[in-house]
GUVO-142551 format. One record per residue (C-alpha): residue number from 1; residue in one letter; x, y, z. Coordinates in steps of 0.05 Angstrom, whole numbers. Example, Ala and Ser with C-alpha at 12.3 -4.5 7.8 and 13.67 -1.06 7.14 Angstrom:
<nodes>
node k 1	r A	x 246	y -90	z 156;
node k 2	r S	x 273	y -21	z 143;
</nodes>
This chain:
<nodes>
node k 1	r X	x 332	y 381	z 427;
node k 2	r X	x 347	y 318	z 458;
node k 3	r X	x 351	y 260	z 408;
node k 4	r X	x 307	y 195	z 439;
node k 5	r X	x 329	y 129	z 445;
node k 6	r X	x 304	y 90	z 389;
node k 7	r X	x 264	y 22	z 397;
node k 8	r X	x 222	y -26	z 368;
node k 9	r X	x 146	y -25	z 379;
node k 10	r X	x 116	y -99	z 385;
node k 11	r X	x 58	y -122	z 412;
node k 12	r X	x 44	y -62	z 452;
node k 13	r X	x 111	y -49	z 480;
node k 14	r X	x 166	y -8	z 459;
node k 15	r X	x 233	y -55	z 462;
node k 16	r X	x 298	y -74	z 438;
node k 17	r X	x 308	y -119	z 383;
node k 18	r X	x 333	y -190	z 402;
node k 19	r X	x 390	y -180	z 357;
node k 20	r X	x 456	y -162	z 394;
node k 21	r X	x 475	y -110	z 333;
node k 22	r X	x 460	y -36	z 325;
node k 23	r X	x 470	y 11	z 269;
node k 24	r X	x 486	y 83	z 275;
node k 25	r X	x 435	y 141	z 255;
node k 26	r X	x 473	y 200	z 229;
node k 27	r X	x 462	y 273	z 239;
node k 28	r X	x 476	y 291	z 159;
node k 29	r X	x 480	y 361	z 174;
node k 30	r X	x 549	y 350	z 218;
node k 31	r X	x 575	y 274	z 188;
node k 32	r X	x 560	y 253	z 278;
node k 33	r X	x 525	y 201	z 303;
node k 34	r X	x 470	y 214	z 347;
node k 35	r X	x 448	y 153	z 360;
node k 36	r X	x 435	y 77	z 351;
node k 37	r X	x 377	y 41	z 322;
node k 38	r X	x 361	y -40	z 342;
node k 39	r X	x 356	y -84	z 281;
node k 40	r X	x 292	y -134	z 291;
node k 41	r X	x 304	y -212	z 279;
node k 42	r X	x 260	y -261	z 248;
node k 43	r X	x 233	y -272	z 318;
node k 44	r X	x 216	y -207	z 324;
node k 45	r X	x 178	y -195	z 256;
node k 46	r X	x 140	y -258	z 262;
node k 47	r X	x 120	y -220	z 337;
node k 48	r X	x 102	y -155	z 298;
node k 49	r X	x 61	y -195	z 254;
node k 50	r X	x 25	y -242	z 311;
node k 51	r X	x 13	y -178	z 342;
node k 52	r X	x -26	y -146	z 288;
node k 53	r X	x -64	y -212	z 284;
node k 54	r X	x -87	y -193	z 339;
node k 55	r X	x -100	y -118	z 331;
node k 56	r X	x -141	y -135	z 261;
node k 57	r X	x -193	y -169	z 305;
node k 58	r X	x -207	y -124	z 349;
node k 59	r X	x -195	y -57	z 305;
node k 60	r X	x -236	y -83	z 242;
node k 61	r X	x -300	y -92	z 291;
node k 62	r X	x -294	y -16	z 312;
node k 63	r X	x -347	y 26	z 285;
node k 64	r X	x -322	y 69	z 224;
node k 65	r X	x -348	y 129	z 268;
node k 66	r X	x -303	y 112	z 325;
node k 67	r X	x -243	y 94	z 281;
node k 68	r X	x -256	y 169	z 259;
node k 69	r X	x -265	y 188	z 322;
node k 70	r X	x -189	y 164	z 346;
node k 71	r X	x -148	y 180	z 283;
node k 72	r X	x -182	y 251	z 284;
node k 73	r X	x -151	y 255	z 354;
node k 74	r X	x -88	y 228	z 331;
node k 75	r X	x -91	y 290	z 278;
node k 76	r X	x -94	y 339	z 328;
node k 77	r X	x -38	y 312	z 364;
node k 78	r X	x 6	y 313	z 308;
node k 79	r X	x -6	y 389	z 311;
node k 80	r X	x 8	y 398	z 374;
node k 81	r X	x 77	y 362	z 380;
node k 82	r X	x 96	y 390	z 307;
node k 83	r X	x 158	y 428	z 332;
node k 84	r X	x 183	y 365	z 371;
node k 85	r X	x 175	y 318	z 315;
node k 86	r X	x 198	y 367	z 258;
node k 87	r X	x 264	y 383	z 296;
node k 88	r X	x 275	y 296	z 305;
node k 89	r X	x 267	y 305	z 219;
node k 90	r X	x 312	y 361	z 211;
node k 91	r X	x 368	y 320	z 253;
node k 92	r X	x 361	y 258	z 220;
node k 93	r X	x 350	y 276	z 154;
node k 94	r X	x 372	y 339	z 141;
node k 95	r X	x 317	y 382	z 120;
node k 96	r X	x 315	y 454	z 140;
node k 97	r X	x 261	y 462	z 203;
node k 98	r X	x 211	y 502	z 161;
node k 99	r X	x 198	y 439	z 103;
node k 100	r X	x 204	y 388	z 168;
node k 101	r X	x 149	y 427	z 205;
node k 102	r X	x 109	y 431	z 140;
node k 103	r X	x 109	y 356	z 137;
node k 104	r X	x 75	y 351	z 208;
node k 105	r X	x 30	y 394	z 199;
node k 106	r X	x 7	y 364	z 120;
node k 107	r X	x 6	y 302	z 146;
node k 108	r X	x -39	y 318	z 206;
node k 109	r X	x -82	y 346	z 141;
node k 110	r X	x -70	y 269	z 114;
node k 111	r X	x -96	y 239	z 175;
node k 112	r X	x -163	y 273	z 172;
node k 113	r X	x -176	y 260	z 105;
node k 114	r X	x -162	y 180	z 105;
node k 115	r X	x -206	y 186	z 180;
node k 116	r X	x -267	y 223	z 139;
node k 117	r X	x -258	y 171	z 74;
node k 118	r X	x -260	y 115	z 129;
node k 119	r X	x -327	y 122	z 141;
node k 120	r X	x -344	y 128	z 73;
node k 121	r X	x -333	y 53	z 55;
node k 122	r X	x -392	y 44	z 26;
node k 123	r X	x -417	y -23	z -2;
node k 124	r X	x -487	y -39	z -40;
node k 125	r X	x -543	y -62	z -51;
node k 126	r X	x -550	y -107	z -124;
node k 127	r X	x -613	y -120	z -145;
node k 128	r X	x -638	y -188	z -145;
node k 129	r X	x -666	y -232	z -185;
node k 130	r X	x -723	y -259	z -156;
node k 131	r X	x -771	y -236	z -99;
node k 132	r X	x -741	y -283	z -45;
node k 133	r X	x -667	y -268	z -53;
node k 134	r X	x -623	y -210	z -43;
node k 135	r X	x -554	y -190	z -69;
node k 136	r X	x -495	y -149	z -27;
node k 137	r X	x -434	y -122	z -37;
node k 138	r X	x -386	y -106	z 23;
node k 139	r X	x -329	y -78	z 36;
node k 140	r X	x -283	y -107	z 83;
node k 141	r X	x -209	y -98	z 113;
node k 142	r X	x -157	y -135	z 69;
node k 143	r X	x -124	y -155	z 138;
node k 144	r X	x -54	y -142	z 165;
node k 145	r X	x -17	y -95	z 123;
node k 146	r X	x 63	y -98	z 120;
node k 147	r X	x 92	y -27	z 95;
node k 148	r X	x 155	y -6	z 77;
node k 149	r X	x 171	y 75	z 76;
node k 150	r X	x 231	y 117	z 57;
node k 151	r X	x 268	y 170	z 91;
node k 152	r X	x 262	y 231	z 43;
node k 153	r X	x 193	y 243	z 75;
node k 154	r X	x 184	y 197	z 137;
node k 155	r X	x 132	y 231	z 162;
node k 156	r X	x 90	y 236	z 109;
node k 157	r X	x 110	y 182	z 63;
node k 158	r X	x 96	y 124	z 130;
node k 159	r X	x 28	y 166	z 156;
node k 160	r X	x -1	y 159	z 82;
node k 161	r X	x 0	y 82	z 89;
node k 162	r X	x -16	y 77	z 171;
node k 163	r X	x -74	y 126	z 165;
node k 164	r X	x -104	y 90	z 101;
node k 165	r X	x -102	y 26	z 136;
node k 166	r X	x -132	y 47	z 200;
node k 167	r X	x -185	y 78	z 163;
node k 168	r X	x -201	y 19	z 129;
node k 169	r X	x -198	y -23	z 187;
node k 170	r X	x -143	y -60	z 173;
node k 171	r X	x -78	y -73	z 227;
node k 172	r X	x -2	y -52	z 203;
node k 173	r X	x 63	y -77	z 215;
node k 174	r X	x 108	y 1	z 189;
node k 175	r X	x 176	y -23	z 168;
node k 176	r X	x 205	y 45	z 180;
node k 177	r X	x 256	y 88	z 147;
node k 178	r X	x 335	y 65	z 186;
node k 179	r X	x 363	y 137	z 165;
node k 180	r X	x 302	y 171	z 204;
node k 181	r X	x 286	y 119	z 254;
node k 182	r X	x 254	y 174	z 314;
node k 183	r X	x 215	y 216	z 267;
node k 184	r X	x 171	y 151	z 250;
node k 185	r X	x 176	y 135	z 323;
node k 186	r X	x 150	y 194	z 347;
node k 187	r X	x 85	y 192	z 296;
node k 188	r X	x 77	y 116	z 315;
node k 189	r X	x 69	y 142	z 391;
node k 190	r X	x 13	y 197	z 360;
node k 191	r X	x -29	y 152	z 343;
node k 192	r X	x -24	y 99	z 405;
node k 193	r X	x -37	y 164	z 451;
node k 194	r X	x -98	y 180	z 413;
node k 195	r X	x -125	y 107	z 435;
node k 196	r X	x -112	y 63	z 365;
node k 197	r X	x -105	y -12	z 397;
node k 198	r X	x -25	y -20	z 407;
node k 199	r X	x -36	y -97	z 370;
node k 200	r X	x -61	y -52	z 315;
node k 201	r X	x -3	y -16	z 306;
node k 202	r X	x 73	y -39	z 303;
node k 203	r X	x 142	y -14	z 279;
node k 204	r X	x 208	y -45	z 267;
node k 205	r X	x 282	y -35	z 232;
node k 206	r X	x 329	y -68	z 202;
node k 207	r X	x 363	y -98	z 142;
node k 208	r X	x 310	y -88	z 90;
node k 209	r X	x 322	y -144	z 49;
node k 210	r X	x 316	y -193	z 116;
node k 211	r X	x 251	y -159	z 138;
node k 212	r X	x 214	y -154	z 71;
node k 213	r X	x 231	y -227	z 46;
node k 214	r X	x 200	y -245	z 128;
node k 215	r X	x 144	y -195	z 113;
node k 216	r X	x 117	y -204	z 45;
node k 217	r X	x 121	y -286	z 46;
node k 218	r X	x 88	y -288	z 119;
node k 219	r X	x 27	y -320	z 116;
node k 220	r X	x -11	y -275	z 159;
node k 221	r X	x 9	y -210	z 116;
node k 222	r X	x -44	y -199	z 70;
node k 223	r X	x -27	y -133	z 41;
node k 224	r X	x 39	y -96	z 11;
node k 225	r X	x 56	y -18	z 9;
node k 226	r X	x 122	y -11	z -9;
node k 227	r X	x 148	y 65	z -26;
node k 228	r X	x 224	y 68	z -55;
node k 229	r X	x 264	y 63	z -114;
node k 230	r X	x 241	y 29	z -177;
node k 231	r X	x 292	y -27	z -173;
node k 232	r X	x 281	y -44	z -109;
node k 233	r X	x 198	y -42	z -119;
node k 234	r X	x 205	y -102	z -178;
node k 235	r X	x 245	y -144	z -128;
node k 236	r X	x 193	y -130	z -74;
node k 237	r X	x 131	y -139	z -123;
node k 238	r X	x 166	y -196	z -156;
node k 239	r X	x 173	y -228	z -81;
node k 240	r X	x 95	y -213	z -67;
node k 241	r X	x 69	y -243	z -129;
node k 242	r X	x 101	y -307	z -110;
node k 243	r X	x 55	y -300	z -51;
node k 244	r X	x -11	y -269	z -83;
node k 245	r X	x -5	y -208	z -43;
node k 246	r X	x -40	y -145	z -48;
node k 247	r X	x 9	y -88	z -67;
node k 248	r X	x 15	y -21	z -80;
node k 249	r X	x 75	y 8	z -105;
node k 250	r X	x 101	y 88	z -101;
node k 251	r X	x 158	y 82	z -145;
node k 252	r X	x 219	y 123	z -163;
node k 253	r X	x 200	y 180	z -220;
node k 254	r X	x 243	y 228	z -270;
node k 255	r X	x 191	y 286	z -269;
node k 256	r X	x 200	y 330	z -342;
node k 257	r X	x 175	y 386	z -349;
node k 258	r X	x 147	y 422	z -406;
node k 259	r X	x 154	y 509	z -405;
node k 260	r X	x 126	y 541	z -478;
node k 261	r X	x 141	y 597	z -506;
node k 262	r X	x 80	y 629	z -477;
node k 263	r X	x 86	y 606	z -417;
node k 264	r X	x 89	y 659	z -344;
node k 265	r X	x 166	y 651	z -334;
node k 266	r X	x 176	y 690	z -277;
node k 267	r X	x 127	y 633	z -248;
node k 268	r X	x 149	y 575	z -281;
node k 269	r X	x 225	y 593	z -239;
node k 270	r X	x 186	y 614	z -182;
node k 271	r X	x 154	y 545	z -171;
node k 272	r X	x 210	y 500	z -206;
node k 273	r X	x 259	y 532	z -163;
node k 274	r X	x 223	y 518	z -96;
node k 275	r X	x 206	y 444	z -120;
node k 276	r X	x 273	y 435	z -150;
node k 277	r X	x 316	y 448	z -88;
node k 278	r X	x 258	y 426	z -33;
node k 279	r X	x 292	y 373	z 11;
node k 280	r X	x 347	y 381	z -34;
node k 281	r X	x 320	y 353	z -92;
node k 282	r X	x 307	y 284	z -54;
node k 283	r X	x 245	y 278	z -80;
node k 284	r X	x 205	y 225	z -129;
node k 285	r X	x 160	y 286	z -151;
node k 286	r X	x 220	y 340	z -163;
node k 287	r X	x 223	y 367	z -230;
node k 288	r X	x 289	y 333	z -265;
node k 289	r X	x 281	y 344	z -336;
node k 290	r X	x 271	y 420	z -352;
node k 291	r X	x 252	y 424	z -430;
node k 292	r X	x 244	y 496	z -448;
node k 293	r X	x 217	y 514	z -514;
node k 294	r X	x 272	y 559	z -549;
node k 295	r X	x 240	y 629	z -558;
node k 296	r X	x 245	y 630	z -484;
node k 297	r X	x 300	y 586	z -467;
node k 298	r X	x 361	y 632	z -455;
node k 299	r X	x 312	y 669	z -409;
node k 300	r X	x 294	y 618	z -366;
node k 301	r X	x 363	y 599	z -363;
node k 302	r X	x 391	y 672	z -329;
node k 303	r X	x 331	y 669	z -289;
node k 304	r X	x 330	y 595	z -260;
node k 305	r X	x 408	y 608	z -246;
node k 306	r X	x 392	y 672	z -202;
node k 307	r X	x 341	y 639	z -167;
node k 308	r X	x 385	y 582	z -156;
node k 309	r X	x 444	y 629	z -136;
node k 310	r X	x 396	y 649	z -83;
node k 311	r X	x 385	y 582	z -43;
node k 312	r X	x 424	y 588	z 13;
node k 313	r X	x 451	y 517	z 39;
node k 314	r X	x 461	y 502	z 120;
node k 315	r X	x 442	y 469	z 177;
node k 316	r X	x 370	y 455	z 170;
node k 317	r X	x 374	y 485	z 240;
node k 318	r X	x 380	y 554	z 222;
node k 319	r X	x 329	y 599	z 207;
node k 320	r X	x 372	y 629	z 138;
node k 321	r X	x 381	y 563	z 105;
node k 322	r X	x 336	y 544	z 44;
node k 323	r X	x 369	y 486	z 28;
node k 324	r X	x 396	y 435	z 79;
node k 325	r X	x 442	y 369	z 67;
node k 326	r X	x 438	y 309	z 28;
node k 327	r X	x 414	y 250	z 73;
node k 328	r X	x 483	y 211	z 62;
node k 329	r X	x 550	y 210	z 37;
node k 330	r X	x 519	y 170	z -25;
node k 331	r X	x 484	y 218	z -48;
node k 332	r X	x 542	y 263	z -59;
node k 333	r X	x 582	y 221	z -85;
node k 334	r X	x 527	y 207	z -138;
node k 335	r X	x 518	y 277	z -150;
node k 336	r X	x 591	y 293	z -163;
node k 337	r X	x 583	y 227	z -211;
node k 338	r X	x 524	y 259	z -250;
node k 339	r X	x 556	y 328	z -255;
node k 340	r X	x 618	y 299	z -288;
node k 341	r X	x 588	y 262	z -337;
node k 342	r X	x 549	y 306	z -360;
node k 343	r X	x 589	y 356	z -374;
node k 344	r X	x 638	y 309	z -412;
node k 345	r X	x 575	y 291	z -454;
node k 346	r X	x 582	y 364	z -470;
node k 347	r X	x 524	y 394	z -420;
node k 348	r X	x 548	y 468	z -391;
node k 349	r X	x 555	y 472	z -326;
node k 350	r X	x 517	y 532	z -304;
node k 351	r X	x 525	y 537	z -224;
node k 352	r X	x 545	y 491	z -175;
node k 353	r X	x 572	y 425	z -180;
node k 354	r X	x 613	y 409	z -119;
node k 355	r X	x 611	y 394	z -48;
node k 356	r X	x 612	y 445	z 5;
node k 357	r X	x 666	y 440	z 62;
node k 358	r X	x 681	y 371	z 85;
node k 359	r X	x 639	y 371	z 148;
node k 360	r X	x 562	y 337	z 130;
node k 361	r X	x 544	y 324	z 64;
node k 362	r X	x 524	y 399	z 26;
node k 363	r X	x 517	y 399	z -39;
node k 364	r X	x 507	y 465	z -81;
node k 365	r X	x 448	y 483	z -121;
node k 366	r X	x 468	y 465	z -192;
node k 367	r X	x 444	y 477	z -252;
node k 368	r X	x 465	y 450	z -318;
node k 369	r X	x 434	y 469	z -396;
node k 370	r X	x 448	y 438	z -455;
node k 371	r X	x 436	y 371	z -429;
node k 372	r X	x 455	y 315	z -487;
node k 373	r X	x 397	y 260	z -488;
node k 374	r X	x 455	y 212	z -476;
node k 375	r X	x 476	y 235	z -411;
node k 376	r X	x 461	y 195	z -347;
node k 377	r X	x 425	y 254	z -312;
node k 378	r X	x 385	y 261	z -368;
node k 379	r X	x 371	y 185	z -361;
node k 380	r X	x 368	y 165	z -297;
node k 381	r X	x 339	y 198	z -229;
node k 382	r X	x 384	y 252	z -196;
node k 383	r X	x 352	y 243	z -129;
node k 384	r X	x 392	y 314	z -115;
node k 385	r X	x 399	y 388	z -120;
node k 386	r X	x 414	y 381	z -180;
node k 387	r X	x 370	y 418	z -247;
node k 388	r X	x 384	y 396	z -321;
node k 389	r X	x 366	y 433	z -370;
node k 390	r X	x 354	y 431	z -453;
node k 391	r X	x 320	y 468	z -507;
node k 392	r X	x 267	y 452	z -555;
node k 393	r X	x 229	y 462	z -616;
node k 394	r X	x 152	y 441	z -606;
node k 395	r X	x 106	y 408	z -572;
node k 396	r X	x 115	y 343	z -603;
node k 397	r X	x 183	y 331	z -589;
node k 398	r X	x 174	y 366	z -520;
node k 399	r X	x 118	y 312	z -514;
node k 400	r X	x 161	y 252	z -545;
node k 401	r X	x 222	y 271	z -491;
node k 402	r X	x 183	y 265	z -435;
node k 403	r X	x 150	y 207	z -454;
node k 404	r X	x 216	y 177	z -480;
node k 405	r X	x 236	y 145	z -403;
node k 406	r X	x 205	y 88	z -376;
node k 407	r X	x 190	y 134	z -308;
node k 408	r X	x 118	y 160	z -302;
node k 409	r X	x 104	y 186	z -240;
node k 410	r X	x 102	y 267	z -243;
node k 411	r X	x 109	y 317	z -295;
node k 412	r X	x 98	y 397	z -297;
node k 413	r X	x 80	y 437	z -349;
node k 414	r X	x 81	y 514	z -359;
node k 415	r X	x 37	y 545	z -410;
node k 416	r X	x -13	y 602	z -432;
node k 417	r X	x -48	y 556	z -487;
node k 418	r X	x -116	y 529	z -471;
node k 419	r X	x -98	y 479	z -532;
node k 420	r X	x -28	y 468	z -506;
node k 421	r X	x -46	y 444	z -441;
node k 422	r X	x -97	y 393	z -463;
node k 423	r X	x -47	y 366	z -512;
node k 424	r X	x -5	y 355	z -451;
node k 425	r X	x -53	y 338	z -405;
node k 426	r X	x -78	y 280	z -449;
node k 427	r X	x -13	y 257	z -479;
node k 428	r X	x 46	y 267	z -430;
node k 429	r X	x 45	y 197	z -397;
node k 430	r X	x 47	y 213	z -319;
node k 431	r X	x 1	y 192	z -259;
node k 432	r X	x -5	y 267	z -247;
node k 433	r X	x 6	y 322	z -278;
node k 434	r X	x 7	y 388	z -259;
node k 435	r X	x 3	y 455	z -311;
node k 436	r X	x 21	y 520	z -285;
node k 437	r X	x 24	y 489	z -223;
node k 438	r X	x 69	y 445	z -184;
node k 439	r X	x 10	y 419	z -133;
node k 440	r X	x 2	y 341	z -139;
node k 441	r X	x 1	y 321	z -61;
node k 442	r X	x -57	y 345	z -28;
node k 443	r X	x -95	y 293	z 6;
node k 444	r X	x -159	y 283	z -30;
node k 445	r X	x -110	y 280	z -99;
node k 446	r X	x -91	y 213	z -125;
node k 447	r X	x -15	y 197	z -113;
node k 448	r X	x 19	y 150	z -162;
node k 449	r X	x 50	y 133	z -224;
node k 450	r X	x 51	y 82	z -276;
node k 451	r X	x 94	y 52	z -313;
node k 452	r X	x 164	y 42	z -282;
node k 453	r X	x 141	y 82	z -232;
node k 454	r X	x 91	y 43	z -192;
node k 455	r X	x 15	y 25	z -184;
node k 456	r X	x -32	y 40	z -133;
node k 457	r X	x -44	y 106	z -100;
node k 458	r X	x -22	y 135	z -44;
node k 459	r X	x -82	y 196	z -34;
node k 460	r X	x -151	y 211	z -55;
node k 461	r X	x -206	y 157	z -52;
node k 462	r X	x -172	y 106	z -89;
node k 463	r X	x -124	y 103	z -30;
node k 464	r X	x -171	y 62	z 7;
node k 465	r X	x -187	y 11	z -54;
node k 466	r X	x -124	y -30	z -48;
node k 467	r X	x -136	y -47	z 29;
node k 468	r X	x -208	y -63	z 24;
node k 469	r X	x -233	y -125	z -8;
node k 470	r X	x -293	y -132	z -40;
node k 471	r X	x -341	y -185	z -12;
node k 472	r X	x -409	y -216	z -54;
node k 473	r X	x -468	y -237	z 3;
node k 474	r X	x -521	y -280	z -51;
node k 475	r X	x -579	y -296	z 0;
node k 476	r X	x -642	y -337	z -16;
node k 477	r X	x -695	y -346	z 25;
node k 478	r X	x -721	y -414	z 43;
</nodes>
């Protein structure tokens, strides 16, 4: 694979930024550089943003048919350059080949749905009040969109926002992920090849505070999606309110999960292994606070640890690895900071727990029980390959515990009771929830959280509601 050189998209052209610095994208898998990423000025972001000006006035007056039409195309392009773009993931972000290609090919699934919804916009009809007037409601494009995505999923996590607002008509300026600069690149180029206006689309990098204090206060930005850590999403929302701007937020979670004595726990480790250690844990959605009831704890602890044991960690590259590196050097030294306190809090370290070798940034699968409630893992998010573990003694305080946090984005729960999974259902405070199951992303599914971890959604039809407005035609006849 040859890595691409890595520019900004502006007005239609690919280009440099007019800022002489660089910064370096590293392969996380080797510690390298592969290449270096331009860093877009004020200039240029007030150029992104005239250009999608632009774009909104001719893309909003495309038929919803034809705006299907073209991001159905862009779909099926996706598919076909799958192994190009998921190898440009696994290099710059370190997930094995297998989860990068499944990206692709879900978000080529994403595409398609937000392309079908699009034409679904439906306003109506409210009846009047007299025989010589008539009421209508419309829906409308909010207007130019600024969106900020992350590099744990760049694929995914920056098509989610570009395909809603194409669908709804609206024009995007994609602040895209630094660590994974080409991946977004290459998607970016999907769609203009499948004939979206170029205004319509444009992507830049660079220091994220500089580019969303330009964004979010520009006049011409109508609309916020911002996806990213919780303390970073109040600054950001705090910075739009200022401005009255639309915003969405996908926020940062600390997913429990709930596994009953009744529960299947050969398939409670099945799935919680797989979502634990997918992308190495660097996920808002991965399960971080196992509670296991205590009939079947010591159980699920011997079999989470084999399954762990299991998870071979590599080179995304390779076709044995399960579990590739962490994205950066921070990320292991938080881990090693996690693991050490909580094991002085008293939590037993199971497996894992270091670094492997000193080339890239490998972490092992770890697993810790006995947890303490006052120990930062159990507290804050892990963002790692990392699986705490603790017992308890019914539902309640299961319930309490995972309610305790101010988080609220994803929970699991693992359970034979019909009754048990109701009580959970209706009282564990989550934007989704998922029981005997770990599926919460498909694309007609809502995606969000509340609380600390967000508003808004990023799937399913209420997607579409925070880049629409609603507009009230009152006509009397004279």
């Amino acid at each position: 694979m040859t890595y691409p050189s890595i520019y900004l998209h502006i007005g239609g052209a690919w280009r440099a930024g007019s800022l002489p610095q660089t910064q370096c994208v590293i392969n996380p898998a080797t510690g390298a550089t592969i290449a270096e990423y331009p860093l877009a000025s004020a200039d240029d972001l007030d150029a992104a943003v005239a250009s999608a000006v632009k774009g909104l006035a001719v893309w909003r007056r495309v038929a919803p048919a034809e705006r299907c039409r073209l991001m159905r195309k862009a779909a099926e392009l996706l598919r076909t350059r799958a192994d190009e773009i998921a190898a440009l993931i696994t290099a710059e972000q370190g997930k094995r080949l297998s989860e990068a290609r499944l990206e692709v090919l879900s978000g080529a699934d994403v595409i398609e749905w937000f392309a079908e919804e699009g034409r679904r916009c439906y306003g109506r009809v409210i009846p009047s009040r007299g025989p010589d007037s008539t009421c209508t409601a419309l829906r409308e494009p909010v207007g130019v969109v600024a969106a900020f995505t992350p590099w744990n999923f760049p694929i995914n996590q920056a098509l989610r926002k570009i395909a809603a607002a194409l669908a709804a008509g609206c024009s995007i300026v994609v602040k895209g992920p630094e660590e994974a600069p080409a991946s977004v690149a290459a998607l970016v180029r999907v769609f203009l090849d499948a004939g979206i206006p170029a205004d319509a689309l444009n992507l830049v990098y660079g220091v994220p505070a500089d580019v969303s204090a330009r964004l979010i206060a520009h006049p011409d930005v109508r609309k916020v999606s911002f996806t990213g850590s919780t303390s970073v999403g109040k600054q950001l929302a705090a910075l739009a309110g200022a401005h009255m701007k639309r915003v969405s937020m996908e926020l940062g979670g600390h997913a429990p999960v709930i596994v009953c004595d009744d529960a299947d726990i050969a398939l409670a480790v099945k799935l919680l292994s797989v979502q634990k250690f997918w992308n190495a844990g660097q996920a808002c959605i991965s399960p971080t606070r196992l509670l296991v009831q205590e009939g079947v704890y010591d159980s699920f602890i011997e079999q989470f640890i084999a399954a762990a044991r299991g998870v071979r960690t590599g080179d995304g590259m390779l076709k044995e690895t399960r579990m590739g590196p962490l994205a950066n050097v921070r990320r292991l030294q938080a881990m090693r900071s996690f693991v050490d306190d909580a094991v002085g809090r008293g939590a037993r370290l199971e497996l894992g727990g270091q670094r492997i070798g000193e080339q890239g940034y490998f972490f092992e699968p770890t697993v810790l029980s006995g947890v303490p409630v006052t120990a930062r893992l159990w507290n804050e998010e892990p963002f790692g390959p990392i699986a705490s573990i603790a017992p308890f003694k019914d539902l309640d305080e299961a319930v309490a515990e995972a309610n305790r946090l101010p988080y609220g984005l994803a929970a699991y729960a693992f359970t034979r009771s019909a009754k048990a999974a109701h009580r959970i259902g209706q009282d564990v405070e989550a934007g989704m929830v998922a029981i005997n199951s770990i599926n919460v992303g498909m694309p007609e599914m809502p995606f969000g959280g509340i609380k600390d971890s967000g508003y808004g959604s990023e799937g399913g039809t209420e997607a579409l509601d925070s880049y629409l407005n609603t507009k009230l035609i009152s006509h009397t006849l004279t």
